[in-house]
Every structure is written in C-alpha cells, then in structure tokens.
C-alpha positions as CSV (number, residue, x, y, z in Angstrom):
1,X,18.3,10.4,3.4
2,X,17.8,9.1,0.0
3,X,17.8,10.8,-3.6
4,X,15.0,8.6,-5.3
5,X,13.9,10.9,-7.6
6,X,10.3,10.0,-6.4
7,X,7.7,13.1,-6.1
8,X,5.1,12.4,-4.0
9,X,1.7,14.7,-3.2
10,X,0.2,15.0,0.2
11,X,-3.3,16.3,0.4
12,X,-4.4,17.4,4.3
13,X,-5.8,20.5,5.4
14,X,-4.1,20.2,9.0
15,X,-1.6,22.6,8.4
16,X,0.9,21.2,11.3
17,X,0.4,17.5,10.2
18,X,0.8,18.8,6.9
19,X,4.0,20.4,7.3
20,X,5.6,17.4,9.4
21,X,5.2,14.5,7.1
22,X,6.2,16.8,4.0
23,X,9.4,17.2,6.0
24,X,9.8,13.7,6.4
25,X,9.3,12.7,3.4
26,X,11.9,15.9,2.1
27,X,14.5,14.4,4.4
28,X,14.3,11.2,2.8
29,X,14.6,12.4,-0.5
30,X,11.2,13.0,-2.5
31,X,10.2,15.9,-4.1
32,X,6.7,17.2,-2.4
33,X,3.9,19.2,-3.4
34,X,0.9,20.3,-0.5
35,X,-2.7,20.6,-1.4
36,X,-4.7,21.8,1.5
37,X,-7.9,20.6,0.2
38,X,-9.3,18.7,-2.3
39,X,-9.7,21.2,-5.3
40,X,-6.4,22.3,-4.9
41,X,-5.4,18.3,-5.0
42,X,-7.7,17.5,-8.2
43,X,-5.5,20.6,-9.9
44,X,-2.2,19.3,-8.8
45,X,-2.5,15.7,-9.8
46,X,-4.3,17.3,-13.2
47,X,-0.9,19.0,-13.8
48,X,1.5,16.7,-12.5
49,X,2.8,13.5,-12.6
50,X,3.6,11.5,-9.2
51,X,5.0,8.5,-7.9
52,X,2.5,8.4,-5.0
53,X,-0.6,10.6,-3.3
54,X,-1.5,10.5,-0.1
55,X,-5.1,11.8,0.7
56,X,-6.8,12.7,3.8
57,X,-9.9,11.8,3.9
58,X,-12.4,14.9,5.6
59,X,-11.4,18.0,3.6
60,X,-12.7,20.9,2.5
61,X,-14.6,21.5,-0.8
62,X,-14.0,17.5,-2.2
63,X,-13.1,14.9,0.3
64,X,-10.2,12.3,0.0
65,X,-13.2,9.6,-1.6
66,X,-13.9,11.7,-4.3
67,X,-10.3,12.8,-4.7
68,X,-9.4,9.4,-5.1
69,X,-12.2,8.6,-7.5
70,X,-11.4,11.4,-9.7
71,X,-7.4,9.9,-9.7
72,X,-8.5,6.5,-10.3
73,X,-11.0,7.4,-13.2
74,X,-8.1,8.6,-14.8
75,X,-4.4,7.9,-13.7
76,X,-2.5,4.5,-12.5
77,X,-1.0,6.0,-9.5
78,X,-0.3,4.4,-5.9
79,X,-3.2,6.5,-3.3
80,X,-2.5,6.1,0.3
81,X,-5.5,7.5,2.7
82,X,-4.0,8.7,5.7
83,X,-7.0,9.6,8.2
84,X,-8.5,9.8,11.9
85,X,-11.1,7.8,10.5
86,X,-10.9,4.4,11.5
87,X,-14.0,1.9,11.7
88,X,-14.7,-0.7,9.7
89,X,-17.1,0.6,7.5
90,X,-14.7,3.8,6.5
91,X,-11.4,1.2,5.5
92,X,-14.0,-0.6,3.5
93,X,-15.3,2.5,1.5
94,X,-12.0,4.1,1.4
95,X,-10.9,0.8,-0.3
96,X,-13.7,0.8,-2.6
97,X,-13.2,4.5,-3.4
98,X,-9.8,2.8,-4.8
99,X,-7.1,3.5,-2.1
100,X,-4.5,1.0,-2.3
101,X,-3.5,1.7,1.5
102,X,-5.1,2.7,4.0
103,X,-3.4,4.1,7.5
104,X,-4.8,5.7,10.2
105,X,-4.2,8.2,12.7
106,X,-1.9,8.6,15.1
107,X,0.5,6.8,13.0
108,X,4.3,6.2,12.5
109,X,6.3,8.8,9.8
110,X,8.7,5.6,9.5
111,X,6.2,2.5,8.5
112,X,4.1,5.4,6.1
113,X,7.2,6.0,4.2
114,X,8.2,2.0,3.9
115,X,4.2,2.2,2.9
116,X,4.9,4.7,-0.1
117,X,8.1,3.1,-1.1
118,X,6.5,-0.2,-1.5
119,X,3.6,0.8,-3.5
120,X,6.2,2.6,-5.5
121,X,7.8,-0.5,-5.9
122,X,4.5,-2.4,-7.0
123,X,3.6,0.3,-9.6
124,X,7.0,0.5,-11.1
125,X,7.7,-3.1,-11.3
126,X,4.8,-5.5,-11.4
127,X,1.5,-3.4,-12.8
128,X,0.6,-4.0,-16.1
129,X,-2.3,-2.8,-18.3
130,X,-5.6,-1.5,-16.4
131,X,-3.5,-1.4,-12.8
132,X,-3.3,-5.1,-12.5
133,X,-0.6,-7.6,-11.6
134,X,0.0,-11.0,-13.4
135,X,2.6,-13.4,-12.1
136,X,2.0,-16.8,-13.8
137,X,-1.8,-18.0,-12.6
138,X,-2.1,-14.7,-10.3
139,X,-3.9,-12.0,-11.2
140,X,-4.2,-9.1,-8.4
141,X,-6.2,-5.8,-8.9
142,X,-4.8,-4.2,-6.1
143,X,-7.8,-1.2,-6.2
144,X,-10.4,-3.8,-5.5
145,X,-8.1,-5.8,-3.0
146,X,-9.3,-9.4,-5.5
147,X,-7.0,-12.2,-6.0
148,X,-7.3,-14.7,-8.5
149,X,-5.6,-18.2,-9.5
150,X,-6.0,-19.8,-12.8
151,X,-9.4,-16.9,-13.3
152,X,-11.1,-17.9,-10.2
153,X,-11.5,-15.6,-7.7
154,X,-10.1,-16.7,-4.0
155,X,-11.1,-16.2,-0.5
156,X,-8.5,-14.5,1.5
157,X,-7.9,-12.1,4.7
158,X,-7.2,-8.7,4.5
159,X,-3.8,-9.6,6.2
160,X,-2.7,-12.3,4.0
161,X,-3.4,-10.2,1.4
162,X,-0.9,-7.6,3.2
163,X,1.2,-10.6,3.5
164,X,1.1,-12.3,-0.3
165,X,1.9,-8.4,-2.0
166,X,4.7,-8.1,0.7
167,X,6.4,-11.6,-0.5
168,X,5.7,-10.1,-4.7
169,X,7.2,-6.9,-3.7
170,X,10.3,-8.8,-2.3
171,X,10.4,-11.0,-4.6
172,X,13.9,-13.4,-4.7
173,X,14.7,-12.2,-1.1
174,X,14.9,-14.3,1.8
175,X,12.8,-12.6,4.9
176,X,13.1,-13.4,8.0
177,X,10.2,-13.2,10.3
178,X,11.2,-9.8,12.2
179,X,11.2,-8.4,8.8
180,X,8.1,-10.1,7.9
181,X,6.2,-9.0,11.0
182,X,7.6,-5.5,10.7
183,X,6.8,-4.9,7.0
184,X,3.1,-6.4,7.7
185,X,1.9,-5.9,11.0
186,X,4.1,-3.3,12.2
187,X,6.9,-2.3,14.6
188,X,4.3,-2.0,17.4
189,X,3.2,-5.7,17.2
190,X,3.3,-7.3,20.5
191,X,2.9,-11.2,18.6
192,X,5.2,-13.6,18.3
193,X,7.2,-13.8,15.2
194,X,5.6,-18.0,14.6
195,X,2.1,-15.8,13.8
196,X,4.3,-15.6,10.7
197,X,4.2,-18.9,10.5
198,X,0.4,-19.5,10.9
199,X,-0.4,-17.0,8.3
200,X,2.2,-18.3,5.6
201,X,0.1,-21.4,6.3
202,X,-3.4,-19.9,5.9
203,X,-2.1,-17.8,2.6
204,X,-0.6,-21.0,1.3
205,X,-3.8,-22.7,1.7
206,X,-6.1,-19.9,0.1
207,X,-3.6,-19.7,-2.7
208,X,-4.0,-23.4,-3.8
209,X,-2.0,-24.5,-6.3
210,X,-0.2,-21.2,-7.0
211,X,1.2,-21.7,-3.5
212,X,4.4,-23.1,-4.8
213,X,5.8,-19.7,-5.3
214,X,6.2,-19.3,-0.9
215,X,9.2,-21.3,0.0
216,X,10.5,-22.4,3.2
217,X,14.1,-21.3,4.0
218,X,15.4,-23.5,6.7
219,X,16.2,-21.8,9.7
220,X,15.6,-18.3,7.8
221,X,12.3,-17.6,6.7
222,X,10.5,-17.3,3.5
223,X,11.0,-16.7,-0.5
224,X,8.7,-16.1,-3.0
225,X,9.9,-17.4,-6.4
C-alpha cells in the first residue's frame, strides 16, 4: 500500500465489480469516489477534481462515450475505459470518444492500477497546453493516439505506440525486457522477451530521425534519453 495522494473516480453500474476495484485501488492508497451511472459521473467529475477516471462503457442514462466526451470537452484528465466490450470497432470509438486507455474485461486489478499510475505519470509530468506532449521534434496528442516528428504526422502501430509512451514515461531508466514486456504487453504474454527487440526496431524505424532518443544498453535493455 501506497499513500499517493492520488483520487481516482470509477464509474460502473456492476455493483460487485464496482466494489472490488474501489478496494483495490483503496488498498493501494487513492482516495475513491463511485458513480453508478453516468449522470451521477458527469456530477462528480463537475465537482471534483481527479487524478484519473475510469469509465465503463454501457451504463445507464449516459454511457461511458458520452461520459468521456463531456470530460474531454472540458477537463485534461487521464480516462481509462474499462469494459466487456471488446471488438475492433468499439477500442476504435472508445479511442475517438478520447479515452487514453482502453482495457477490457475479464482483466487484471494489478496491470489496471500500473495503467492509472502511468497515465498519472504522463499527465503530471509531460502534458502541456491543450493535453499534448512535446519532447524536442515529438509532438504526441495522446486523445487522438497521433505522433508527430518535426510537424509531420507518422505511421505507427498501436503497440509501438504503447511502447514509445512506455519509454517517455520512464524516461532516464534502464528497462530490461521483462519489464518492457510486462509494462506493454502484459504479465500474461506467452512471447519471447526478443519481440522486444523487433518492436524497438519497428518504433525506431517509424520514428525516423527522432529515433535517437531509444538507446541500446548492452546486455540490459533500453533508455530513452
């Protein structure tokens, strides 16, 4: 347990599921606040500030979307929509709808709270005016998922974009690639840690000439500086 100081707001109308991850997150120090649908969300995050929200996504009276548009028209805030639904097509409009993360269910209390903590992180540390992050030529807008070097917009995977805000958030660290794999794919990957590897390669390669910053630590892992 933790005493960050952080006080998060979790918005599901499963009352069980509700419960449990408010519990969680209690035990490792935030401060929480339930909304059991989305009115009741829309008046908290009206009258309060937070570090993070986390929205489901089918709830009464205003869904998660429109939750999260209403936060994003109006607060710089980290959303993360935690839902049972799971194709393609509802990450992509739960993205555009402004989520910064999206995780669905069944999922694990411990990688949603390293989730939270790193958008936290993010927020805190690297956003600047309209939500955006500028680290020499980079330019990220983290609502719209759109990377840019030197004002062009680049080409890149939803993963090694998982994997390039992972390397910002950790900036100056060395990570190995257990940690890597764990931060960004998960503790249930069954890969080898060298898909590391081949990723840093393709992210390096989509990042052009801002992909300087990645640095290969012999016999370690990877920096970004």
């Amino acid at each position: 347990m933790t005493d960050n100081n952080y006080r998060l707001l979790i918005a599901e109308d499963d009352v069980s599921l509700r419960h449990i991850v408010s519990a969680f997150f209690t035990k490792n120090g935030f401060e929480v606040d339930q909304a059991a649908d989305g009115i009741e969300a829309i008046s908290l995050v009206s009258e309060n500030r937070y570090d993070a929200i986390i929205l489901d996504i089918m709830m009464p009276f205003k869904d998660g979307r429109e939750v999260c548009r209403f936060i994003r028209s109006r607060y710089d805030v980290p959303v993360i929509f935690l839902t049972a639904l799971g194709t393609e097509d509802d990450i992509v409009e739960g993205y555009e709808s402004g989520a910064d993360e999206y995780i669905t269910k069944p999922f694990s209390t411990k990688l949603l709270l390293v989730k939270v903590n790193a958008l936290i992180n993010r927020y805190r540390g690297l956003l600047i005016k309209d939500g955006k992050i500028s680290i020499a030529e980079l330019l990220i807008e983290p609502s719209r998922r759109l990377v840019k070097v030197n004002g062009n917009v680049i080409e890149i995977s939803p993963k090694e974009y998982d994997l390039l805000l992972y390397f910002i958030e950790n900036k100056e660290q060395v990570l190995t690639r257990t940690r890597i794999l764990d931060a960004v794919w998960g503790q249930d990957f069954e890969g080898y840690d060298r898909a590391v590897d081949t990723y840093v390669k393709k992210l390096r390669a989509s990042l052009g000439s801002a992909s300087y910053h990645i640095e290969t630590v012999i016999k370690s892992g990877y920096m970004w500086s």
